[in-house]
C-alpha positions as CSV (number, residue, x, y, z in Angstrom):
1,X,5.4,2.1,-8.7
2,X,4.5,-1.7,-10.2
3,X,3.2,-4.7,-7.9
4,X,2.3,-8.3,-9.6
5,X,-0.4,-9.5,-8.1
6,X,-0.2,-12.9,-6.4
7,X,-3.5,-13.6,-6.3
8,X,-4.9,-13.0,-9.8
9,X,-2.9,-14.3,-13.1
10,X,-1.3,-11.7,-15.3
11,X,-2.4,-8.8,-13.1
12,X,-0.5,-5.9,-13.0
13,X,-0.7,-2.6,-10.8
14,X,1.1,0.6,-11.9
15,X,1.1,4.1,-10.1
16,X,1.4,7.5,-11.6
17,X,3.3,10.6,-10.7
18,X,2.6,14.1,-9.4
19,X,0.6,15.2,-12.3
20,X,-1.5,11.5,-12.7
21,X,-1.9,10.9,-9.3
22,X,-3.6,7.5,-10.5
23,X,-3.5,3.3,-10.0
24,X,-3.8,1.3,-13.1
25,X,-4.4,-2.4,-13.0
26,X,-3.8,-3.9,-16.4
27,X,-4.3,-7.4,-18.0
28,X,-0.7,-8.5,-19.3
29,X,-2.0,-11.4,-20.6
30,X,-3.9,-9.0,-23.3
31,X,-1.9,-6.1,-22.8
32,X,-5.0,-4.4,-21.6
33,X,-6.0,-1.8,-19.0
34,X,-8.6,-3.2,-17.3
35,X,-8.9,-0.4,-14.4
36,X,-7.9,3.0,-12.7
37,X,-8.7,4.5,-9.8
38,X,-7.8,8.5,-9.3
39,X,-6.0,8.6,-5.6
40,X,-5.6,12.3,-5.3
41,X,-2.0,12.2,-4.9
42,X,1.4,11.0,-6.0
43,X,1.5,7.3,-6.4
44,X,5.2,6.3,-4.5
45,X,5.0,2.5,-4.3
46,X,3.0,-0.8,-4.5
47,X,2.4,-3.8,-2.7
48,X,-0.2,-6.7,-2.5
49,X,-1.4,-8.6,0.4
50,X,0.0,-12.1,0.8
51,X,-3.4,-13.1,2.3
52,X,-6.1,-11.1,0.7
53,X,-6.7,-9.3,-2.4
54,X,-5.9,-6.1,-1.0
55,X,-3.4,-3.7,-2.5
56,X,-1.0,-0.8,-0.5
57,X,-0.3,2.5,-2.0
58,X,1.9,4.9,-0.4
59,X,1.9,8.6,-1.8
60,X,3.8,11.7,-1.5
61,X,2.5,15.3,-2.3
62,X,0.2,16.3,-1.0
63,X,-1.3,13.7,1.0
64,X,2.0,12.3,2.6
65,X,-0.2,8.5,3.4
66,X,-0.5,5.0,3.1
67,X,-4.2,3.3,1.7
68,X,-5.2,-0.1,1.4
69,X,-8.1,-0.7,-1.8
70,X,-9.8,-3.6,-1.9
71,X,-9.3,-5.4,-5.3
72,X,-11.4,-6.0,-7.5
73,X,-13.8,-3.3,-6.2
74,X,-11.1,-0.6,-5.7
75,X,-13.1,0.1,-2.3
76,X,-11.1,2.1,0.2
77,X,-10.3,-0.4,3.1
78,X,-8.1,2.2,5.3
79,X,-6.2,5.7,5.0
80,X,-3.3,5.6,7.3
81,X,-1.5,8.9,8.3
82,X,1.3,9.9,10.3
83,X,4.4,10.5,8.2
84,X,5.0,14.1,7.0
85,X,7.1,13.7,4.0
86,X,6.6,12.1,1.0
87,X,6.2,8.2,1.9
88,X,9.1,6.7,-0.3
89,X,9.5,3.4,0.4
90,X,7.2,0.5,1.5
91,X,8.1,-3.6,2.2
92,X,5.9,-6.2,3.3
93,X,7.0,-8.4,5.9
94,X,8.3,-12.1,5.9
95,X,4.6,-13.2,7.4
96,X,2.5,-10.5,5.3
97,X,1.0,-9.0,8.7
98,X,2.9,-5.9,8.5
99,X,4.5,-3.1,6.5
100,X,7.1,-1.0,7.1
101,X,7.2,2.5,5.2
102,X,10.1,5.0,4.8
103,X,9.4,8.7,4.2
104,X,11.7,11.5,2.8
105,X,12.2,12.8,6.0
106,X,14.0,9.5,6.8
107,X,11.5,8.2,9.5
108,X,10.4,4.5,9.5
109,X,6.7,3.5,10.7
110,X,5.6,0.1,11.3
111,X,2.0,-1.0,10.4
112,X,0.2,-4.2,11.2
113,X,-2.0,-3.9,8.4
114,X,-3.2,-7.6,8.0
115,X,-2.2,-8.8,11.3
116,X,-4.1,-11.7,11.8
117,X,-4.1,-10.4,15.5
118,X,-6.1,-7.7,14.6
119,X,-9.5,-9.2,16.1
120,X,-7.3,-10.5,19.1
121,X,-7.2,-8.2,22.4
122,X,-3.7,-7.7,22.2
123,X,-0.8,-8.4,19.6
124,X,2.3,-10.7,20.5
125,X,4.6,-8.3,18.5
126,X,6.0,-5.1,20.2
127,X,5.3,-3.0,17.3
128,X,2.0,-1.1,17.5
129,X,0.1,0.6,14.7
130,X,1.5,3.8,15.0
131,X,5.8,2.3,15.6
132,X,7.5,4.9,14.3
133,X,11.6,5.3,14.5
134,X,14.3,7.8,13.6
């Protein structure tokens, strides 16, 4: 898993395996690590906020989720659950409000993230939190 972020120059995100179960952030302008943070479980994929420096992690055994870290501070922002597989794939959509994850059990979920409806009563799109198709 690797994810450039938009936000800061040069910064890179990398996620390990099974056995390293860690993100690395790494200064490619120096060639440098610069941080790491240990997620408890397989590292699957990577993306970065269009609007915030916030970073996604999906992850497969054993924790089958998706979390959102706040960058620089590598504070947890949310742990989102649901799929029972290992979470495969992930993509950001067109507006940034939303991902959509795939899992090995070839389910889809749709997550509004960083909906900028989130504070609003009630969404405009018809896909909830907690979407999920088969």
């Amino acid at each position: 898993a690797i994810a450039w972020s938009p936000h800061h120059h040069g910064l890179l995100a990398s996620g390990g395996g099974t056995a390293d179960r860690c993100i690395r952030f790494w200064n490619t302008l120096t060639g440098q690590p610069m941080q790491c943070v240990d997620t408890g479980s397989q590292v699957c994929n990577l993306a970065w906020s269009k609007h915030a420096s916030e970073l996604v992690s999906t992850h497969g055994y054993s924790q089958n989720q998706i979390l959102v870290w706040r960058y620089p501070s590598l504070a947890q922002v949310a742990k989102l659950t649901g799929h029972t597989y290992r979470v495969l794939y992930l993509a950001m959509s067109p507006d940034g409000e939303a991902i959509v994850t795939g899992a090995g059990d070839e389910t889809l979920r749709f997550w509004n993230v960083f909906s900028k409806a989130r504070s609003q009563k009630e969404s405009k799109s018809v896909l909830n939190l907690f979407t999920s198709l088969r």
